[in-house]
C-alpha positions, 0 to 999 in steps of 0.5 A, spaced: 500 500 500 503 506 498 502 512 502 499 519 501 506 522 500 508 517 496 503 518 491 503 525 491 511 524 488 508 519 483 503 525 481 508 530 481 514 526 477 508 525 472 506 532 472 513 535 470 514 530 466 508 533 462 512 540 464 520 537 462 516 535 455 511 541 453 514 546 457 506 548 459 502 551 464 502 549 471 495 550 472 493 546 465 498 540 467 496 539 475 488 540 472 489 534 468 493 530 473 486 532 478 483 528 473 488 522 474 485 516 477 488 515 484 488 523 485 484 523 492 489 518 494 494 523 495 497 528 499 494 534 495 498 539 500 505 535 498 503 535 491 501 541 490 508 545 494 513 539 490 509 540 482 509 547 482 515 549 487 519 543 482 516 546 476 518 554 478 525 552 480 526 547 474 531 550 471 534 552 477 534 546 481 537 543 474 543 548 474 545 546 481 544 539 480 549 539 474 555 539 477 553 532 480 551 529 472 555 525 467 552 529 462 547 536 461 542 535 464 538 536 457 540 530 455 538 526 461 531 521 461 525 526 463 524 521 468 530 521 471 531 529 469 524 530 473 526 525 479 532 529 480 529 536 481 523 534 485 529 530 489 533 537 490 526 541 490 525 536 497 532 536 499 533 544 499 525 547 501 523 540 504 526 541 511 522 537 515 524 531 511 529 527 512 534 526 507 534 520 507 527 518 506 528 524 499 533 520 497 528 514 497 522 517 496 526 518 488 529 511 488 522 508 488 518 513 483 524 511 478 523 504 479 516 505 477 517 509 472 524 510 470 529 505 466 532 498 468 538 503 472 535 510 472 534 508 479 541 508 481 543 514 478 538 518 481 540 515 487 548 517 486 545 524 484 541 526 490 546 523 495 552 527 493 546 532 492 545 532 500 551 533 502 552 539 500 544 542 501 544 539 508 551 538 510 549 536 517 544 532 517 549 527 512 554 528 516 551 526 523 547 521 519 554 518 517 557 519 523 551 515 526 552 510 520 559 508 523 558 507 529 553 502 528 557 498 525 562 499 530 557 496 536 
């Protein structure tokens, strides 16, 4: 069973696909994902803040995204392209969820929706991505991480 948030990202990846592709009006795009079935299922305020936040700040987001990426950014799977952004947009405006879960959250929809290994590219992004948008959070989190291990 997926959750609220979840589904919410799954609308958004789809929303800005749309966006990445066409280039259109928000407004249009998140009334035919309103249309969407499953829609009443989501997480309408998470969904609202990542889809038109992502979609304001795309290109944005995809510049300090590049320095993390093996190619431009326009060359990338749209579904990867737009993973990654709603990821950053997340990991910079999203304060109070975890990195890790972000991380996740993007892992997952891409394994939905994305390529045989989009996943682990989106992945490898977004935790290098992390590190610099949240510095503390990925160090405490690695810090705890090696403790673990050490007990």
């Amino acid at each position: 069973m997926k959750s609220a948030r979840r589904r919410a990202r799954e609308f958004a990846l789809q929303g800005l696909y749309q966006w990445l592709l066409s280039r259109g009006h928000a407004g249009e795009i998140d009334a035919h994902l309103r249309t969407t079935p499953g829609y009443d299922k989501a997480d309408h305020a998470h969904l609202d803040a990542v889809l038109h936040g992502s979609i304001r700040e795309a290109d944005a987001l995809s510049k300090q995204l590049q320095p993390y990426l093996d190619r431009p950014a326009a060359q990338l799977s749209p579904i990867e392209h737009a993973a990654l952004i709603i990821g950053a947009y997340e990991l910079i405006h999203l304060q109070d969820v975890p990195y890790r879960v972000v991380i996740n959250e993007a892992v997952e929809v891409v394994k939905t929706f994305g390529g045989v290994d989009g996943h682990r590219f989106v992945n490898g992004v977004l935790d290098k991505f992390a590190a610099e948008v949240r510095p503390d959070e990925v160090a405490a989190n690695r810090r705890n991480a090696g403790r673990d291990k050490s007990a």
